[in-house]
SERO-4910 file (N, C-alpha, C, O; in steps of 0.05 Angstrom, whole numbers):
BEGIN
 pado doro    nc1    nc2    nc3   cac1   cac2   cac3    cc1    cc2    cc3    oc1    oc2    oc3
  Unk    A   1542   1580   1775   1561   1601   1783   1584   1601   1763   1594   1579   1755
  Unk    A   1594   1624   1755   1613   1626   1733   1639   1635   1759   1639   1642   1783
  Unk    A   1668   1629   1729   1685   1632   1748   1683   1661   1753   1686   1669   1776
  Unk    A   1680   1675   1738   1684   1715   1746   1665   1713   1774   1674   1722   1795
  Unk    A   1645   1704   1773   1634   1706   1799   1644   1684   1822   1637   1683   1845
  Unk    A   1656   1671   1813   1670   1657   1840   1692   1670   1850   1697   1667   1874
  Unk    A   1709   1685   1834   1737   1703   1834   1727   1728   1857   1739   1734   1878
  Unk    A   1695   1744   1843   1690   1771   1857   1679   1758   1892   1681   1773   1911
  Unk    A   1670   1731   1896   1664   1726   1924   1689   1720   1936   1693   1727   1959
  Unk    A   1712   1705   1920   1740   1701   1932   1747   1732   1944   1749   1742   1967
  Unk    A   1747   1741   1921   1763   1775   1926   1747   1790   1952   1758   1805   1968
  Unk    A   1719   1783   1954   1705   1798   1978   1700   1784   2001   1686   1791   2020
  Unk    A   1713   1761   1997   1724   1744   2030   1750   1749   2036   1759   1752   2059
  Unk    A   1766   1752   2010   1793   1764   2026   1791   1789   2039   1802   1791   2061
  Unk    A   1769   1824   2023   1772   1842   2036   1756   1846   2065   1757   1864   2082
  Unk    A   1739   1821   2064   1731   1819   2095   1742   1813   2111   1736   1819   2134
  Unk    A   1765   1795   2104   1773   1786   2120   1803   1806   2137   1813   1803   2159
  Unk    A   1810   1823   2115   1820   1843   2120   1815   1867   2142   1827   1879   2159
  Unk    A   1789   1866   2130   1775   1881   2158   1775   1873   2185   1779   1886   2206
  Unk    A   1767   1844   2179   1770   1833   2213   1783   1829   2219   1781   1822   2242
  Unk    A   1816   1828   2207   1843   1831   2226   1850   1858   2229   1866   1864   2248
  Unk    A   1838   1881   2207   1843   1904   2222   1828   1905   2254   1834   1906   2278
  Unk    A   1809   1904   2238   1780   1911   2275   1803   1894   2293   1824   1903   2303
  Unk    A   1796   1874   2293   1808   1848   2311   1830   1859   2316   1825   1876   2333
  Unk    A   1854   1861   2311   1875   1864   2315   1882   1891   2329   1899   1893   2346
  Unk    A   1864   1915   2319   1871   1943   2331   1858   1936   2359   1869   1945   2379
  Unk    A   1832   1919   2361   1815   1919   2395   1833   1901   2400   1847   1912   2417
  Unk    A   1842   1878   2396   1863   1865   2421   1886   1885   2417   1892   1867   2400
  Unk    A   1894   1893   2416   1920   1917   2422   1909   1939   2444   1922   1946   2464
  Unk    A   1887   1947   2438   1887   1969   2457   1867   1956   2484   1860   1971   2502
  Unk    A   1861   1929   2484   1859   1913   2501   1880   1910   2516   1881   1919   2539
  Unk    A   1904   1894   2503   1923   1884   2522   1939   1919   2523   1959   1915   2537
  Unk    A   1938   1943   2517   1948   1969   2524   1938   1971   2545   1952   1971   2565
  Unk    A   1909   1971   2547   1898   1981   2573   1903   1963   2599   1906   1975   2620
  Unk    A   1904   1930   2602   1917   1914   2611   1948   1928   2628   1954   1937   2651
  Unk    A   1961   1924   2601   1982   1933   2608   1988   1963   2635   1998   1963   2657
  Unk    A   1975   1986   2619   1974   2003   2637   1962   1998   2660   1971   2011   2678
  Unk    A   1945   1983   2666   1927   1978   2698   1953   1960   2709   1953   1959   2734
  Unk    A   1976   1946   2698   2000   1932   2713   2025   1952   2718   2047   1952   2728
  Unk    A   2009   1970   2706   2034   1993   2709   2063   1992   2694   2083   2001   2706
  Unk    A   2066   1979   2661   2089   1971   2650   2095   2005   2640   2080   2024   2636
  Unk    A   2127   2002   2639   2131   2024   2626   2124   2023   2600   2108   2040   2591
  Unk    A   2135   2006   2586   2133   2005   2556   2105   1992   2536   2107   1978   2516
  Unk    A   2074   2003   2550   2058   1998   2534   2053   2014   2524   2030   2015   2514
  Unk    A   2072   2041   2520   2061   2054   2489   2085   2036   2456   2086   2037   2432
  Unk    A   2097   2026   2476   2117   2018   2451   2100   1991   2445   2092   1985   2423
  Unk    A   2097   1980   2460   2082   1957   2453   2060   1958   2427   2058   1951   2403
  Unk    A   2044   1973   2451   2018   1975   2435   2019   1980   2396   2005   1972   2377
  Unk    A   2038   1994   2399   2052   2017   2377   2063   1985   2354   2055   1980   2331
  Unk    A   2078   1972   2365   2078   1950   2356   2063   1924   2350   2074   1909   2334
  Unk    A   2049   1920   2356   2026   1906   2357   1996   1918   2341   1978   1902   2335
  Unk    A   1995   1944   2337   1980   1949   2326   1989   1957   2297   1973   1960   2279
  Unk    A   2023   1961   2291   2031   1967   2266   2036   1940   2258   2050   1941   2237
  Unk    A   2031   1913   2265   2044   1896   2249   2011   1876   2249   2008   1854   2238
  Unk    A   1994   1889   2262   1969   1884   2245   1961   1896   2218   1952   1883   2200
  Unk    A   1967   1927   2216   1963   1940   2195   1979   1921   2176   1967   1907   2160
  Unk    A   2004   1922   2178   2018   1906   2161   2003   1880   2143   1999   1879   2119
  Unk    A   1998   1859   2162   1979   1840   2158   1956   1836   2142   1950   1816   2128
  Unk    A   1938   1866   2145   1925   1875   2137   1922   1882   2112   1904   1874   2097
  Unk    A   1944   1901   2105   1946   1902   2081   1964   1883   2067   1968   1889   2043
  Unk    A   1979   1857   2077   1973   1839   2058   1954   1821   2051   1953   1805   2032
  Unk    A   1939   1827   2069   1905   1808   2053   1903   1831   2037   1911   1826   2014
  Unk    A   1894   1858   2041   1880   1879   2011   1902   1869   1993   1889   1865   1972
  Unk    A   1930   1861   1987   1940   1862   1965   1928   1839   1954   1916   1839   1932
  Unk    A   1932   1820   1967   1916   1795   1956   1902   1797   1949   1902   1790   1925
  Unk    A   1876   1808   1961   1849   1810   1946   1850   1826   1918   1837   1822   1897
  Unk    A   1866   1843   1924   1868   1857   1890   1879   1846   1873   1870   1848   1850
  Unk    A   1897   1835   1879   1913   1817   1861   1887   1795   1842   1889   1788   1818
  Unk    A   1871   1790   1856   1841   1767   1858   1832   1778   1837   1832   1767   1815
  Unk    A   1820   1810   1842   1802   1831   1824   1829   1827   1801   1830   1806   1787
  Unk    A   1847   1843   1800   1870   1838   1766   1874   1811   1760   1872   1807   1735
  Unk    A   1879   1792   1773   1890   1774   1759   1851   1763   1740   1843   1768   1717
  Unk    A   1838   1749   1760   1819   1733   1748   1790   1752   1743   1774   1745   1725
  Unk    A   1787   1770   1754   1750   1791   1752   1763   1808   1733   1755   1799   1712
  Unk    A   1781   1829   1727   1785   1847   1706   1806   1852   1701   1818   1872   1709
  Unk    A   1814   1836   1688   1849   1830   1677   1855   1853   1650   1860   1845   1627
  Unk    A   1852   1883   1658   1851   1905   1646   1878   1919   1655   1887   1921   1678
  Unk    A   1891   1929   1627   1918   1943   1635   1910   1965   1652   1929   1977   1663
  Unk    A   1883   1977   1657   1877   2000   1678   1884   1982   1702   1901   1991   1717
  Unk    A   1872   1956   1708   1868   1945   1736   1898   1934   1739   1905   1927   1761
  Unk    A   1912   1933   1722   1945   1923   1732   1959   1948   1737   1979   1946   1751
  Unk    A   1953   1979   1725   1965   2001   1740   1955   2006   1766   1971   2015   1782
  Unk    A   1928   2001   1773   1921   2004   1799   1929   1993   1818   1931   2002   1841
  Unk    A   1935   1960   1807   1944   1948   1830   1974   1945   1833   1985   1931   1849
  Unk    A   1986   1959   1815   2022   1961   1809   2025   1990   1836   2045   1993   1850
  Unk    A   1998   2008   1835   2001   2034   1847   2003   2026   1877   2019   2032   1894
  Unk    A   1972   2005   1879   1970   1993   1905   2002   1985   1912   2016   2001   1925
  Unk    A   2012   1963   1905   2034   1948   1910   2056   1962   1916   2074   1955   1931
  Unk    A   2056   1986   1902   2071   2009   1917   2070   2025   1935   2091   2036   1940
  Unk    A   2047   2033   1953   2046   2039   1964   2037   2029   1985   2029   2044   2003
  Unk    A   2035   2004   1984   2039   1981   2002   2062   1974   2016   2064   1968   2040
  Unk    A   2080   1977   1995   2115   1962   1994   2124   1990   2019   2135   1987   2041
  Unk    A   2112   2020   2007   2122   2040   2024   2116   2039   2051   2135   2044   2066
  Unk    A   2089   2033   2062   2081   2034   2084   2089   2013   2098   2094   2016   2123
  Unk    A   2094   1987   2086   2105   1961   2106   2132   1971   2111   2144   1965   2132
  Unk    A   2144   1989   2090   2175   1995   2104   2174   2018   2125   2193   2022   2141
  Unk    A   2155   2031   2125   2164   2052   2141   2145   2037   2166   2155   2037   2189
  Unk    A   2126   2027   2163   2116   2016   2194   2135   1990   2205   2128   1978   2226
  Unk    A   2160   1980   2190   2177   1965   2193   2199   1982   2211   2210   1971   2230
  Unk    A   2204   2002   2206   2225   2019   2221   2211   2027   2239   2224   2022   2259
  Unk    A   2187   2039   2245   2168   2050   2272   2170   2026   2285   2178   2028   2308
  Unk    A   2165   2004   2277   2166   1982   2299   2194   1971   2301   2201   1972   2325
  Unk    A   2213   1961   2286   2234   1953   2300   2263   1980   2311   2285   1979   2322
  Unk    A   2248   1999   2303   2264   2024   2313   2297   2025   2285   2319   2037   2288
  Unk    A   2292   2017   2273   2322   2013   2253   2313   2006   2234   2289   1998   2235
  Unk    A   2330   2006   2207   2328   2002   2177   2322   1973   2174   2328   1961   2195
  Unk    A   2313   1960   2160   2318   1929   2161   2340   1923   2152   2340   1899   2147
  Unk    A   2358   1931   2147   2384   1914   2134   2411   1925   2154   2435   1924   2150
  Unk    A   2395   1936   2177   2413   1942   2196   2414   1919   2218   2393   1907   2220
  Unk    A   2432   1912   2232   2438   1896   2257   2419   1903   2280   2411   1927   2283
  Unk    A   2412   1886   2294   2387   1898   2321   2415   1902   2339   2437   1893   2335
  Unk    A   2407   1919   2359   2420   1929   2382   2443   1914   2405   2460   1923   2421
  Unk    A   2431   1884   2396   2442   1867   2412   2464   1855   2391   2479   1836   2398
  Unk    A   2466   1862   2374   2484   1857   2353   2488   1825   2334   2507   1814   2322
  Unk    A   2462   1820   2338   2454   1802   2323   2441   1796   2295   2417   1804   2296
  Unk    A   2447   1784   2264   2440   1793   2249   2412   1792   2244   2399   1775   2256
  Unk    A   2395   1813   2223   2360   1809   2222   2361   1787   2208   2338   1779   2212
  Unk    A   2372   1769   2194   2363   1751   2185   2362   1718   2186   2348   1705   2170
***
């Protein structure tokens, strides 16, 4: 086994594994949603809403990783470092805006209770 082929099975255990905290993570959410609604809570759409955006999140930091796997060690090509510079961007975009859908505020703002985020 060479290392390029030990790198491309690293890189395709990380994007599996990506998958199974998407799958995993979106069915326990709308598990404990439906839970929730049979107890009659008010707030299992916010929940859910939370819990299922901070799997995505998760999620796509395993795909960055794994790409990072493919550029750094399988094809260390200035095409594959714009792709994954593109990825990383629009990565960085979606964790911030599913960062404000879930905590309801900017991150560099104070939570409600007036305590600092950090």
């Amino acid at each position: 086994m060479t290392f390029t082929s030990a790198m491309e099975d690293t890189q395709q255990a990380f994007e599996a594994a990506a998958v199974f905290i998407l799958l995993a993570g979106t069915t326990v959410g709308f598990a404990r949603a439906a839970r929730d609604l049979a107890e009659g809570r008010p707030d299992t759409y916010r929940r859910v809403r939370s819990f299922v955006g901070r799997t995505l999140l998760l999620g796509l930091e395993v795909f960055v990783a794994a790409d990072l796997i493919r550029t750094v060690a399988v094809d260390p090509s200035i095409n594959s470092v714009g792709v994954l510079a593109l990825i990383v961007l629009i990565r960085t975009f979606l964790s911030f805006s599913l960062d404000i859908e879930i905590e309801g505020r900017l991150p560099w703002r104070s939570r409600p209770d007036g305590t600092d985020p950090t």
